[in-house]
N, C-alpha and C positions, 0 to 999 in steps of 0.2 A: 398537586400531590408530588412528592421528594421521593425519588426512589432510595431505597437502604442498602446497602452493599450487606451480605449474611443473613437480613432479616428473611421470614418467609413471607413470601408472595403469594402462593395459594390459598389462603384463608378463604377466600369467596371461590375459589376452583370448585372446591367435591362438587357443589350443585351442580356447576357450568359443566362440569364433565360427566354426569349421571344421564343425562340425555344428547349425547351426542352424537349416538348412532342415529338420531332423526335431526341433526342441528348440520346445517352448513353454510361453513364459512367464506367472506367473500376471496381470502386469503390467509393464508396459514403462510409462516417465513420459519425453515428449518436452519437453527442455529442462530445466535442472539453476539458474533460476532461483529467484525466491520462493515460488511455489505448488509449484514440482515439489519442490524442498528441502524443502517443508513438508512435504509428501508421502512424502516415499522417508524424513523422520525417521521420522514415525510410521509408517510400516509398520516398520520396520525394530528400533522398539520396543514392537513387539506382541510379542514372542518365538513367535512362529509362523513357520509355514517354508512363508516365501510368496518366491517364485523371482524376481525382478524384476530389470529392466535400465531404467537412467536413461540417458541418450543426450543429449548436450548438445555441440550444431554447431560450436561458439565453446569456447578456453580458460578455464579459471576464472581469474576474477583476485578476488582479495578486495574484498568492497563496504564502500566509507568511509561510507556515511551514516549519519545517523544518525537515527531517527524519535522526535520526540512526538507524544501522541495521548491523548485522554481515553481512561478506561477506568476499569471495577468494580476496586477495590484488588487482588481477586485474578484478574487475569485472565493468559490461559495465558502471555504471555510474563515475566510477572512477575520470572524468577530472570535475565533477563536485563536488568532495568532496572541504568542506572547512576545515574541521581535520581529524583526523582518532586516534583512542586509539589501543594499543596492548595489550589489558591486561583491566580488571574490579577489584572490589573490591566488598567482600561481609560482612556486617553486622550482628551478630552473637548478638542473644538475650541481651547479657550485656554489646554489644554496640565493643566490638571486632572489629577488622576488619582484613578482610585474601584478599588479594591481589591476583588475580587469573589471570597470565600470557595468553593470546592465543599462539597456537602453530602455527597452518596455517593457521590462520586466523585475518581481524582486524573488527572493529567498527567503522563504517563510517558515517561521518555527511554529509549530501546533502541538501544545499537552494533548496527548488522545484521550487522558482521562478525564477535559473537559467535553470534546466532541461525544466521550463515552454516555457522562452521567448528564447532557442534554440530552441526548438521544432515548435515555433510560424514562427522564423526566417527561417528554413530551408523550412517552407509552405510556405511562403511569397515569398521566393526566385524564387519559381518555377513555371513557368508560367503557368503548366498544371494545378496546385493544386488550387483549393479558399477553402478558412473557408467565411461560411455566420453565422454570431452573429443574434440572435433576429429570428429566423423561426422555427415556432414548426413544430412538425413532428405530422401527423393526423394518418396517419394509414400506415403499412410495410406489404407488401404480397409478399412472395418467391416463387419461382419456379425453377424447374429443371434448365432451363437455363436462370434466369436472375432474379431480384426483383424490385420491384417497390414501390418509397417513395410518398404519397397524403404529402404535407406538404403546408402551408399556401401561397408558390411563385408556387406553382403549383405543378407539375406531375414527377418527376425524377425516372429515370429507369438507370439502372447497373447492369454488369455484379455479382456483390458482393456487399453485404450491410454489413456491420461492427455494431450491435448496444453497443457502449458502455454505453447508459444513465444506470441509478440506476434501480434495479431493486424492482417493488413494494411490491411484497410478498419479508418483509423482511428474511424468514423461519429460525424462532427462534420458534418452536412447545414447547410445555406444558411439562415442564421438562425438557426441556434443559438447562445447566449450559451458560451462557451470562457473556459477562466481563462489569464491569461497569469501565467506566475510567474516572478519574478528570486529566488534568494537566493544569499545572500555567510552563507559561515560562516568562522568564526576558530577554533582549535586550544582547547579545553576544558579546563585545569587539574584532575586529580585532589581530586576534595572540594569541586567549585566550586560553590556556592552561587547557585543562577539565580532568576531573577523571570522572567515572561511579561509581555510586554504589547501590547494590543491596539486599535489604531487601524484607524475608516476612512479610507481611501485619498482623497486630495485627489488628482480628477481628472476627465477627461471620462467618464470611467465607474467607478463603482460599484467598491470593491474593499475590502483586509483589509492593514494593514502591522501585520507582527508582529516584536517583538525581544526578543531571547533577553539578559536582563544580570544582569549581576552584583550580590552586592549595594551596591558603591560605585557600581552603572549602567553599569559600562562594557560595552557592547555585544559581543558575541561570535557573534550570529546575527543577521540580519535578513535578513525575507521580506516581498518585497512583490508581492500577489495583483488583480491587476485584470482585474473580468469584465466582457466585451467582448465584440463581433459576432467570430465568427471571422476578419476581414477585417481588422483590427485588429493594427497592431505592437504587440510588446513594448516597452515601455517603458525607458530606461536606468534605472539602479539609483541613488537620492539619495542619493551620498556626505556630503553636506551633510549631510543627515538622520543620519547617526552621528557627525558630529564635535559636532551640538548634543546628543550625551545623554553628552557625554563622555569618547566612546571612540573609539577608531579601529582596523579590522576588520584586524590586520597580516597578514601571507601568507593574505587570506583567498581560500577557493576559491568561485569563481564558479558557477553552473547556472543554468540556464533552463527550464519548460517548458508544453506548451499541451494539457487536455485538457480535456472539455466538462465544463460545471456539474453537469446531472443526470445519472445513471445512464445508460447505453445499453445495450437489453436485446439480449442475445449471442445467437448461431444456438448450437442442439444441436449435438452430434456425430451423424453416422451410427454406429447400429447399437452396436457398443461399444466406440467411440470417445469420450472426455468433451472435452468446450473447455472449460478450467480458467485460462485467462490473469488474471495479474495485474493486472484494471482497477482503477482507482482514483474515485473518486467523492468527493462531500461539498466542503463548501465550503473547508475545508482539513483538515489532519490526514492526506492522505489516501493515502501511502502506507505509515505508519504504521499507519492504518486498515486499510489493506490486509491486509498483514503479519498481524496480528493476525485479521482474517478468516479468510484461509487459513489458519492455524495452526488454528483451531478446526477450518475444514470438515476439515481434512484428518486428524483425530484420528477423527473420522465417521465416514471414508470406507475409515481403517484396518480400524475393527473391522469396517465392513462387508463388507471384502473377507475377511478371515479366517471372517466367518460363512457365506460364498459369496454375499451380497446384492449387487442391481446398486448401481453405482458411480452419483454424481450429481454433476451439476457445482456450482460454488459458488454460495450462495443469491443472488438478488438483493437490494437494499436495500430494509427494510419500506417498505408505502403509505404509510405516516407521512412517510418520510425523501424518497419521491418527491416527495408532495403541497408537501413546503417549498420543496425546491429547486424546482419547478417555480413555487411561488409566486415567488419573489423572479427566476425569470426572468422571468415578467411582469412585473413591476414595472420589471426592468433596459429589458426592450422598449418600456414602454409610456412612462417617464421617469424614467432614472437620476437623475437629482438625489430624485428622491420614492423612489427607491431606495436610494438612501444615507442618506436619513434613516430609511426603516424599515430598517436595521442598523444605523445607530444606536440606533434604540430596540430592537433586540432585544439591543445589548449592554448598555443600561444596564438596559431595565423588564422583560428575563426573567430568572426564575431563571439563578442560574452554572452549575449542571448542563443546564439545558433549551439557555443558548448555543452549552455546550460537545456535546449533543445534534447541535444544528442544524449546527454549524459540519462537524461530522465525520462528515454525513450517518445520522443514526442518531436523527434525532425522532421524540419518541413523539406519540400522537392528543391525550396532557393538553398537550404544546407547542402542538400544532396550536392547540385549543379557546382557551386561556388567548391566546395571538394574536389571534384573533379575537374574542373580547369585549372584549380590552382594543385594538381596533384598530390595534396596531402597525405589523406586518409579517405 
């Protein structure tokens, strides 16, 4: 069974929901974005007959992004790359350029609206599973053994409630260093042949300009990342800056957006309830990053439920990955320009897997150490 983007899905709902105050579920997943999609696959491809309802307030509309992200050559979303790079290039103030191989690791490009409409397809397939589009969710009360969703088709009760929705309190506190990001993408040619490359940000604060080109260099992506006090505009986007590498960005789509540097550690759920939300984190990569997190936990969290084991929410990022970002927040606090130069030296004098580590939130203790003997960053 094909899921249909617009069509309705409820056709067989009225029944399913007429008796629900006496029906419970082994898992109900609030919100039918990243993590709860990653979610309701993998149960859904356990071949177990686990009884679940996804519930998602808002329409589906198909997601246009698209994510790179370092990663192990085989990692989960693998069958969904459309390229993959071995290697980056880095940008050197007078316009240089130093070619920085990966050792074990590549750069993977992922359409999310293929990872979308499998994940759509493998809930569709399974009889136990419904996604309801359009039902807000009123209010979630957990309990030792069971929880229970008020939502506007009535009363649903489960064993496990999943919330993946956004969470409100965005916790970006007073003083924290926040990434501002602009990027402008252009339409990707079948077969198209990309290079990465990577420059620091000329400006009053500290930041990463990344462009997505071809190999004649003509531009097709650029992302420009400046981390800054939360108090701090975004920055307009340097057109300029894509007509000097030869290209110009045509029908390209604009976004924007602002979330803190390190990690922010999440509140639990009551009882058996999980907060599963899509944060993103790391210096870039990171909703990509993301993506690929939850896909893992939520392969976990499959077999856990089928084995009847409690459910847990997604891990946080190792001490390794805290300890960096929180370094280079200092450094941004204490004097951006001596921050700009330790990323520069962490793009040219670290290892290209250890950058691509750091940059995507995911450093290990040998990054950390080798940093600091060799006084970098």
């Amino acid at each position: 069974m094909k899921y249909s983007f617009g069509a309705s899905h409820a056709a067989h709902a009225g029944s399913f929901f007429k008796d629900v105050m006496s029906e419970r579920f082994d898992l109900v997943i609030l919100g039918a974005g990243l993590s709860g999609l990653a979610l309701g696959s993998a149960v859904a491809r356990t071949g177990r007959r686990v009884r679940a309802l996804i519930i998602e307030p808002r329409r589906l509309t198909p997601n246009p992004r698209h994510w790179m992200f370092p990663a192990a050559p085989d990692h989960g979303l693998r069958r969904f790359e459309s390229s993959r790079l071995t290697g980056f290039e880095v940008e050197s103030p007078t316009g240089a350029l130093l070619h920085r191989p990966l050792n074990r690791m590549i750069l993977a490009r992922v359409a999310a609206q293929a990872v979308q409409e499998a994940a759509l397809d493998a809930v569709a397939a399974e009889p136990r599973m419904m996604l309801r589009e359009g039902v807000s969710v009123d209010r979630v009360q957990g309990g030792r053994t069971q929880a229970i969703v008020e939502t506007s088709d009535g009363q649903v009760r489960a064993s496990w409630v999943v919330d993946t929705r956004p969470l409100d309190d965005v916790g970006m506190p007073a003083g924290r260093v926040v990434q501002l990001s602009h990027l402008m993408t252009a339409p990707v040619e079948s077969g198209h042949e990309e290079r990465l490359c990577l420059k620091v940000a000329g400006s009053d604060f500290p930041g990463l300009e990344q462009l997505s080109l071809s190999r004649d260099r003509v531009v097709h992506e650029q992302a420009r990342f400046v981390l800054a006090p939360p108090s701090a505009q975004a920055l307009e986007p340097q057109s300029d800056r894509v007509l000097q590498w030869g290209g110009r960005l045509e029908a390209a789509r604009q976004s924007q957006g602002v979330w803190p540097l390190a990690y922010r550690p999440l509140s639990r759920g009551a009882g058996r309830v999980v907060l599963a939300p899509a944060d993103a984190y790391g210096l870039r990569f990171a909703p990509g990053m993301a993506a690929l997190r939850l896909h893992d936990w939520a392969q976990a969290q499959a077999r856990r439920l089928t084995y009847g084991l409690s459910l847990c929410a997604p891990p946080p990022p190792p001490v390794s990955a805290r300890l960096a970002t929180a370094r280079i927040e200092a450094m941004i606090r204490r004097d951006p320009r001596l921050a700009a130069a330790g990323l520069r030296a962490l793009l040219y004098e670290a290892s290209a897997d250890a950058v691509m580590r750091t940059l995507s939130g995911a450093a290990r203790w040998t990054d950390l150490i080798r940093a600091w003997r060799s006084g970098t960053w």
